[in-house]
C-alpha positions, 0 to 999 in steps of 0.5 A: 335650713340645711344638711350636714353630714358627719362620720367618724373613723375610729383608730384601728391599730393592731397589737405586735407580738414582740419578737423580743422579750415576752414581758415587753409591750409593744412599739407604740407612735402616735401615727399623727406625729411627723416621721422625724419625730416620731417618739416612743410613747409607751404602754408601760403596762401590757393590756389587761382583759379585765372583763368579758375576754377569756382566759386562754391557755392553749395561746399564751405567747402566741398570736391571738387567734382572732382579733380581740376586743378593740379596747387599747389598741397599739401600732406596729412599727418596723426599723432597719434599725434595732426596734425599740420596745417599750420596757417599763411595767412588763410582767402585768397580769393578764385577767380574764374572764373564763369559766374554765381552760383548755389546750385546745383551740377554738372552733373557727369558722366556718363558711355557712350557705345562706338560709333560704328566705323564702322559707322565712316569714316576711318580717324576718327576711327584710330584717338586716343581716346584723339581725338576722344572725341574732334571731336565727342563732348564727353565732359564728357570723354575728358581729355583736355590739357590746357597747352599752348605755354607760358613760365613763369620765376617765381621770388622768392626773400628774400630781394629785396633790396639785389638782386637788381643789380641781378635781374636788370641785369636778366631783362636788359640783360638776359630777352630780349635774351631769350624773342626774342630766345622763340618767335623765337619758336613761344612761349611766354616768360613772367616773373613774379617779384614783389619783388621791395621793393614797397608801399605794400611790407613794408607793411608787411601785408598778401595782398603781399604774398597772391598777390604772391601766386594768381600770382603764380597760376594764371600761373601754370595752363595755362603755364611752370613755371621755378622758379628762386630763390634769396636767400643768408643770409637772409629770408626777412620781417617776417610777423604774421600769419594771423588766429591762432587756438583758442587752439593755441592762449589760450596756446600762452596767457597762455604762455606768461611771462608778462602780456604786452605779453598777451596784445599784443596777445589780441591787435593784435588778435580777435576772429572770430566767424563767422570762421568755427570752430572759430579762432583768426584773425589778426586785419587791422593795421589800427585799431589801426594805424590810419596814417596807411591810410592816402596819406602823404607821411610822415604820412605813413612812420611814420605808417609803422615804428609803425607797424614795431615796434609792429611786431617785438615785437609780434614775440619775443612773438610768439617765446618765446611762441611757440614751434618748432613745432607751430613756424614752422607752424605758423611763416613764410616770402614769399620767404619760401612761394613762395620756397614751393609752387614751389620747394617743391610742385612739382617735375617738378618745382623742375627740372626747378628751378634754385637757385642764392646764392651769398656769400660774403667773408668776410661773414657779421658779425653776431649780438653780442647779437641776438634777440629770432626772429633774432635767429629764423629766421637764424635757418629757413633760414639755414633748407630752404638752407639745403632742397633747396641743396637736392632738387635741381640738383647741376648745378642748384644751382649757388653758388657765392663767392663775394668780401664784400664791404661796400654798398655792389654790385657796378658795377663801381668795376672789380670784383663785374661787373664780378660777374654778368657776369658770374651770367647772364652767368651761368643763360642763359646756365640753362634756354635755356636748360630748355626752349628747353626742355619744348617745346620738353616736350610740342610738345610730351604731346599736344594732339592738332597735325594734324591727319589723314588730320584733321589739329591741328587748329580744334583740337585746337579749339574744345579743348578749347570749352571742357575746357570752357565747362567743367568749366561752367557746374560745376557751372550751376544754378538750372534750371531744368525746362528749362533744361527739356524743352531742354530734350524735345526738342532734344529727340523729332521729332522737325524739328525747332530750339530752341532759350534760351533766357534770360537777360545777365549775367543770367547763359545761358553759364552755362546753355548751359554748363550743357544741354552739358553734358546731351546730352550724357545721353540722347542720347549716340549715337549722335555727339555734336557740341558745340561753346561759341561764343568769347572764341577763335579767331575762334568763334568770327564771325559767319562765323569762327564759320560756318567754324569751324563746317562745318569741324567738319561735314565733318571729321565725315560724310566724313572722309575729310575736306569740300572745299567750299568757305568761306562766310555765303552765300555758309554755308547756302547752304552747312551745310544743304546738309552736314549733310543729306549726310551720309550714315548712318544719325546718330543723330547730335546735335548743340549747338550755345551760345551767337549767338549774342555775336559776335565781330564787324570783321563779319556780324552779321546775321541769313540768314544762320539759317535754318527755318526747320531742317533735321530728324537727327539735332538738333539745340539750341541757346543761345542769349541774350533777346531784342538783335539785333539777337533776334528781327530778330529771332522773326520774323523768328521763331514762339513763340514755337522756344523760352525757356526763362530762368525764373529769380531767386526766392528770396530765391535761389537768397539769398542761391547762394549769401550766398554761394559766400559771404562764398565761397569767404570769408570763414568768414564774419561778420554777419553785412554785411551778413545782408546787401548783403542779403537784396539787393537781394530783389530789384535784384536776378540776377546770375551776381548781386549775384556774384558782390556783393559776390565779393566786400565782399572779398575786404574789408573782412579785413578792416572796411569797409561798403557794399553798395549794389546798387540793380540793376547790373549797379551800382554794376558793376559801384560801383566795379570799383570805389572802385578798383580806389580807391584801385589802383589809378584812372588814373592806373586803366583808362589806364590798363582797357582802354588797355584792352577792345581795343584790337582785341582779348586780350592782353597777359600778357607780352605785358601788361608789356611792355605797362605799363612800358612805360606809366608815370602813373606806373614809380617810382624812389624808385624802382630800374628799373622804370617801376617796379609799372607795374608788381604789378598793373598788378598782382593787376589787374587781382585778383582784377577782377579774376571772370570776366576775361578769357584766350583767344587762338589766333594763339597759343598766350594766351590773357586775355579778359573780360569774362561777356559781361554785365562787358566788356560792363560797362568797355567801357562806363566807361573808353571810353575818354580813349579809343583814348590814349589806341588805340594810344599806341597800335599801337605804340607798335606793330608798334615798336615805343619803339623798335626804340628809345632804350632808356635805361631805357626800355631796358628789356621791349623792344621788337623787332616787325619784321613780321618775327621772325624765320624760318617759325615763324611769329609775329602773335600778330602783324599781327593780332592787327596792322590793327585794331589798325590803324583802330580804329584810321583812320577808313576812311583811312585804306581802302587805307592803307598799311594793305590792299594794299600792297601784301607784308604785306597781303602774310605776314599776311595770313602766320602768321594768316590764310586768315580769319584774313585777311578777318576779316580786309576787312569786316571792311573796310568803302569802300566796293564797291571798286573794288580791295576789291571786288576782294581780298574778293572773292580771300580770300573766293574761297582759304581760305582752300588751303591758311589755309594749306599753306599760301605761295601759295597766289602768284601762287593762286592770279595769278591763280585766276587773270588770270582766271577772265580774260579770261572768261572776269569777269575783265577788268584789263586795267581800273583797274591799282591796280589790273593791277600792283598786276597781273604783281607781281604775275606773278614774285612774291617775294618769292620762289613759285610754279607758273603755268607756259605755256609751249609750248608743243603737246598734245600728250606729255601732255596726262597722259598716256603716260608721266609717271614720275617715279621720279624726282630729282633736280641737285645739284648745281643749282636752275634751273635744274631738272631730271625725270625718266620715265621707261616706256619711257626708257627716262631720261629728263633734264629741265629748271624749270625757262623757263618751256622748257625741255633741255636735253633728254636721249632716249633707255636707258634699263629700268631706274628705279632709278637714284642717281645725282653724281654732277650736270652733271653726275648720276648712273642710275639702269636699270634693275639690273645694274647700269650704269653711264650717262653724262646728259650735253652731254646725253652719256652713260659714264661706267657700274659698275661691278656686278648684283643688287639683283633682289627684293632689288637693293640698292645703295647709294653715298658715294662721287664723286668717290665711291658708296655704293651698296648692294650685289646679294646675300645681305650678305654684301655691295660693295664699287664701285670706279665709275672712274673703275667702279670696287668694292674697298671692301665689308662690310660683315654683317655675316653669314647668315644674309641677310640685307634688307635696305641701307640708306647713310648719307647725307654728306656720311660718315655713311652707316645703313643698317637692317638685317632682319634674326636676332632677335630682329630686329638690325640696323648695322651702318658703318663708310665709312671713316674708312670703319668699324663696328661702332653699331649692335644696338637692342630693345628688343621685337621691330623690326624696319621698315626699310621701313618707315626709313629716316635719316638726312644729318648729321646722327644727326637722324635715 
């Protein structure tokens, strides 16, 4: 038995701004590598915020503001000499995630004076200050955490054709195991591979490797990447740098021997004046291979062998010309790209990262005559395998010789089938190992855990809100005047709300985002409440909202939860009277955006909007202008109650769009600079500036001609065209269709799975044939990065669409597809692959049990089944199983909470049933005792039934639904604990002279229990399953503890002695020898026939046989050491005891079977509490 203790630095690196060209990366060295040695390793694609980072306009080629989000982080290195840059793949879009752009910079913070605690309730003082900022609503000083439940197995491969059988392996056998052994956790298990040698991989263009790296960030920032790298004798496809300093690009044509080379450089490479500062950009092969875009099959072969060609002979140019120095940076592959950015950019990658190298033997002969690029190619992959052996833990390396053959792995061959066994084999041990250690690494780091009675779901929540808001409010429009307006308002006596109202997709998100942060400014010493509807399954429906608030109101008011039923109705009622409840009326502000942005699962009402608010609350809402919310708003509320967000002016329209086309772009030609600019004068809309500025990334590199619509919908409209045409239409129909019919998103694996089984993503030139799938995908979601979102639901990650105005062209573009896309979910949940097992889905299969581990539920299931079945039967789901059968409901009210299942009975057609009258009021009077625990849904129904009986609310003889459901209840299927009606005098239930001091199950049995009553000087045997008491033992001297020997016989400590009964028979059976320590009588049970008791005088313990009642021996602890505690194992082999005198405070371990010393353990400077200690059955812990 010992203590260990470990803690991991995670690898801070700071990005650098270049000082040179803007399309150039950063200087990046692995700092483990020697000074002498020090190589450039470049991030040849410069880093994409993908998701969750905004777009902001107002920094593009500045420093960032604040720090960003620690996703692939890179180190600064200075020179004396001239600083060596890395200068392949520049010019990469950046993507992000904005609603709308401004010029304007980002509220900073601001140094706010404590709350004062003593006016907070006690729990919420001793909350920790991570805590403490969520619940109060500093969004300011919050360090939020948005690493989420989510594994990501990240492929980083050379040749793909190479570690084919591998790979293929790793996703038919490996990858199943582990997905199912990380949902049994509760956590997702995704992997990313887009090494199929597909269309867009022989390319060998920048679009792969950029596509790669967007991937690889997009899941560093929400999820725990493990990279696992195939690499054995080759690098791969080289590929040309994309952009080459104008200094580089003279020396390299000055250089060059002939003037075939120089011709080839002119060729192939044009100077990009726009750049800033300018630099020689590579050229769209198509401009001068013109079979490069046709569709025939034949025609882009024969293009594809042309560029390959010319590739290679531009690379004999560049390594002739370069030196070792510019080669190094200029010159790369992807896998020495994807290498760098996980293994060499990052300590903790590098501790999860696992590295396959296969060695045949004979070794492959070597050319007899290389060329300058083959030669330069081996010496980079021999310097990449030399730094990956010192950066790696050795059994992290997988080094495998393997008999040669002539087409190479073939599993019909003994030792080649053997060979991947043990591959998969040694993968497996590595990666569980890794997996449970990022999910003990998360459950330690995350700060959303329940704390002081406040459960981890609103922390859950609240942390979420802080993230979105955080991002939002770094790129809010320069809105002054409405901002001021807002001021006004809060920092006034205004008892009435304040409505925002603007058009959708004008920046109110933003807005509200940024009035957030200034809050705190204006008034430090006031709580905020802030949700963005549609974030987060609990701000979908006004009453999860209502819900989630009303929590946050009582925990800071009170200290507690608020228990009252869960419907609009009682809300209305109880937020008004919670928030003027306080001793102390601290200023409270509540900010509500996108109000009428709520899904269809709830009743989209105002009734709850209070006309006049109390002198301490402050009310602002956000909603979208001529909506359903809106009219009823105008006709609750005067004209006063209304800000509206005035449109853009011609001019800021034009800088915010200039700004995203050069933030998006870095370069754009001057032609369409002049055609996106003048659009803005028919449409200076936020959401149109940033559709348009995004189209111009698509074509940066290709000839392609903008054609600005004037107007959101044709953009929008005009968008998804030319994604169609990039991806293919029915691709595009089917992953889009999939997309906008789900409940609350889709999470990244499930789509994989869902594609790979869709014909339109199959193909035979790939090794498994839904391989089409991860690209598109991966293409997916960087085509559409700015207007898609993470979605938290039940601790499950989602991607939904962000802008309602995109989400709401994507339904009416793709709605005939919206049937097939309902269709094909509900087969998915409802396991329809799982059960056919067909082999070539066999990596995508996934098994849909509603149980999926001890106290693990499929939550993606019980909360997106039911509605799928809805969407396609709408008039049969009232009588459906979802709604029905109490089974699935327990079910689902464990998984997903009783809000999840109400959201299911709104949308029922037939409302005015009576058994959905009952179910909907149960759900509302219990979803708090059932949010905490959902398996008291039996004892509570039962309750809740019989209670409507006897006050003769419900006839249950007319009702035979709800006549079996009560006759069910009173036997539920599960272990409950269910109100049982005992037979018993009223003296007998009066508290005050029944006192229970303890109460213990008899090992055993499931029936039998035994409580304690010392002031009764009575121990009692009952019958738990008949509810009647059995056994009663009476004048017994004081019995203050009892220890269960076997399922008849006990020691009870009565007074200071300790004396063992019979409970079957109720008769005193022996005394054991000896007088208990008056203030600490501890004992323990060793096994059926020795116990373990401490001393009179406590210096050491006494080994009782319980058939003599004589002590056996005695462990002596020492001279004047006085112990203070006794705990014994579980199976009784281990006895720790604590020795108050000593300092630092020790813990003495004994082994009862040897009856010897085994640990004196100490901590210096840390004394431990024996009191609060515990240890397991089999003393794994202490």
């Amino acid at each position: 038995m010992g203590n260990s203790c470990s803690s991991g630095q995670s690898h801070k690196d700071k990005d650098n701004m270049s000082q040179r060209s803007e399309e150039s990366g950063s200087y990046q060295v692995r700092a483990s590598l020697s000074t002498e040695k020090q190589q450039v390793l470049l991030n040849h694609v410069s880093q994409q915020q993908h998701s969750g980072v905004l777009l902001e306009p107002s920094s593009a080629g500045k420093a960032p503001l604040e720090e960003p989000p620690k996703t692939l982080p890179t180190a600064t290195v200075t020179s004396e000499k001239k600083t060596v840059l890395s200068k392949a793949l520049h010019g990469t879009v950046t993507t992000s995630m904005s609603e709308s752009m401004s010029l304007s910079s980002p509220v900073g913070s601001h140094s706010l004076g404590d709350f004062d605690s003593a006016q907070l309730p006690e729990e919420v003082a001793k909350l920790s200050e991570q805590m403490q900022n969520l619940l109060l609503g500093r969004v300011l000083q919050q360090k939020t955490s948005i690493k989420t439940q989510k594994i990501v197995i990240y492929i980083c491969a050379a040749d793909s054709q190479d570690c084919c059988v591998e790979k293929g392996a790793f996703h038919n056998i490996l990858y199943p195991d582990l997905r199912s052994y990380c949902r049994s956790r509760d956590y997702e298990l995704h992997i990313v591979d887009l090494h199929w040698k597909t269309l867009l991989e022989k390319q060998q263009d920048h679009e792969f490797p950029e596509l790669c790296i967007g991937e690889l960030t997009r899941h560093l920032e929400v999820a725990y990447v493990i990279p696992v790298i195939f690499l054995n004798n080759s690098l791969g496809t080289p590929l040309l740098p994309n952009t080459i300093e104008c200094v580089d690009f003279k020396v390299a044509v000055d250089s060059a021997e002939s003037e075939t080379a120089q011709s080839l450089l002119n060729k192939w490479y044009r100077l990009d004046s726009e750049a800033q500062p300018p630099c020689y950009r590579l050229q769209p092969v198509s401009c001068h291979i013109t079979g490069f875009r046709e569709t025939s099959s034949q025609e882009k072969e024969a293009a594809l062998e042309e560029w390959k060609t010319e590739i290679e002979k531009l690379l004999e140019v560049l390594v002739n010309v370069f030196p070792l120095e510019l080669r190094d940076s200029y010159l790369t592959t992807v896998v020495e790209q994807e290498v760098h950015n996980t293994v060499f950019m990052s300590q903790e990658l590098a501790k999860r990262c696992i590295w396959v190298n296969r060695v045949f033997t004979p070794s492959e002969k070597t050319p007899e005559n290389p060329t300058c690029g083959e030669k330069e190619l081996e010496r980079r992959l021999n310097n990449l395998q030399k730094d990956l052996r010192e950066q790696l833990a050795e059994k992290h390396i997988i080094r495998t010789l393997v008999k040669n053959m002539d087409k190479g792995l073939n599993l019909e061959v003994a030792e080649h089938k053997q060979y991947i066994d043990q591959i998969i084999t040694s993968l497996k041990k590595y990666l569980i190992e890794t997996i449970n250690n990022i999910i003990e690494e998360h459950k330690s780091k995350t700060v959303v855990r329940p704390s002081y009675g406040i459960d981890s779901e609103l922390f859950e929540e609240l942390n979420q809100q802080t993230i979105f808001c955080q991002k939002a409010a770094q790129c809010s429009i320069n809105r002054e005047k409405t901002i001021n307006e807002i001021k006004s308002y809060i920092t006034s006596d205004n008892a009435s709300p304040l409505v925002v109202l603007g058009t959708s997709g004008c920046g109110k998100s933003t807005l509200i985002a940024r009035v957030a942060q200034c809050c705190q400014q204006w008034l430090p010493e006031a709580f905020l409440i802030i949700r963005f509807v549609g974030i987060s399954a609990q701000s979908s429906t006004i009453e999860q909202i209502l819900y989630s608030i009303t929590n946050q109101c009582s925990f800071l008011i009170h200290g507690h939860k608020c228990y009252c039923r869960h419907n609009i109705e009682t809300y209305s009622k109880v937020l008004p009277d919670l928030l003027t409840s306080g001793h102390y009326q601290r200023p409270i502000i509540i900010i509500l955006d996108g109000i009428d942005q709520v899904k269809p699962f709830g009743l989209k009402t105002i009734e709850w909007l209070p006309k006049e608010l109390p002198g301490n609350i402050k009310l602002v809402l956000s909603v979208t202008e001529g909506s359903d919310i809106h009219n009823s708003m105008k006709s609750k509320f005067s004209e006063s109650c209304f800000v509206k967000m005035a449109m853009l002016g011609e001019k800021e329209a034009k800088d915010i769009l200039m700004s995203s086309v050069m933030q998006y772009n870095h370069s754009v030609d001057s032609k369409v600079q002049d055609c996106v600019l003048k659009s803005v004068n028919e449409c200076t809309h936020p959401l149109y500036a940033k559709v348009l500025a995004w189209q111009t990334s698509w074509w940066v590199d290709d000839e392609h001609t903008i054609v600005p619509k004037g107007d959101v919908t044709a953009q929008l409209s005009q968008m998804l065209e030319e994604l169609e045409n990039i991806l293919g239409l029915e691709q595009v129909q089917h992953a889009l269709a999939l997309m906008i019919s789900t409940k609350h998103g889709i999470t990244d694996s499930e789509m994989i799975d869902l594609l790979a089984f869709d014909e339109t993503f199959h193909s035979d030139a790939t090794y498994v044939v839904w391989a089409p799938g991860c690209l598109t995908w991966s293409r997916l979601n960087k085509h559409l990065a700015p207007f898609i979102q993470w979605t938290l639901t039940s601790g499950m990650l989602g991607i939904e669409f962000r802008d309602s105005t995109f989400c709401e062209a994507v339904k009416c573009r793709y709605k005939d597809n919206s049937h097939w896309a309902h269709n094909m979910l509900y087969d998915y949940y409802n396991g329809k692959w799982w059960s056919s097992q067909e082999e070539k889905f066999k990596a995508r299969l996934m098994s849909q049990d509603t149980v999926l581990g001890k106290c693990c539920y499929n939550k993606r299931k019980t909360n997106e089944l039911p509605y799928q079945f809805y969407c396609l039967d709408k008039m049969s789901f009232c009588k459906s199983t979802y709604l029905t059968d109490l089974s699935w409901i327990y079910t689902k009210i464990c998984a997903s909470g009783p809000c999840q299942m109400l959201e299911d009975l709104f949308i029922c057609e037939n409302a005015q049933d009576k058994y959905i009258e009952i179910l909907r009021e149960f759900l509302e009077e219990n979803t708090v005792f059932l949010k905490y625990d959902g398996r008291q849904f039996y004892p509570q129904l039962y309750c809740f039934l019989k209670m409507k009986i006897a006050k003769k609310q419900l006839q249950i003889s007319s009702e035979i639904k709800l006549s079996e459901i009560f006759e069910r209840t009173k036997t539920p299927p599960v272990l409950s604990l269910v109100p049982l009606d005992v037979d018993t005098s009223e003296d007998e239930l009066n508290m005050g002279t029944i006192n229970f001091n303890l109460i213990l199950r008899l090992p055993g049995t499931d029936s039998f229990i035994v409580s304690v009553s010392t002031e009764r000087d009575e121990i009692c045997v009952w019958d738990v399953v008949r509810g009647i008491k059995v056994r009663t033992l009476s004048g017994i001297n004081h019995p203050s503890n009892l220890i269960p020997i076997d399922q008849y016989n006990c020691v009870a400590l009565c007074k200071r002695e300790l004396k063992i009964y019979n409970l079957d028979t109720g008769s005193f059976v022996k005394k054991l020898k000896g007088v208990m320590n008056q203030k600490m009588p501890y004992y323990g049970l060793h096994d059926q026939s020795h116990l373990v008791a401490l001393s009179r005088n406590r210096m050491y313990v006494n080994l009782m046989n319980l058939e003599s009642g004589d002590c056996v021996t005695t462990f002596k602890a020492g001279e004047d050491r006085f112990l203070n505690s006794l705990l014994v194992s579980g199976d009784g082999r281990i006895l720790v005891c604590g020795d108050e005198t000593q300092k630092p405070f020790p813990l003495l371990v004994w082994n009862l079977k040897s009856k010897k010393l085994m640990y004196d353990l100490r901590i210096p400077h840390h004394d431990f509490i024996t009191s609060l200690s515990a240890i397991t059955y089999e003393v794994d812990f202490f």
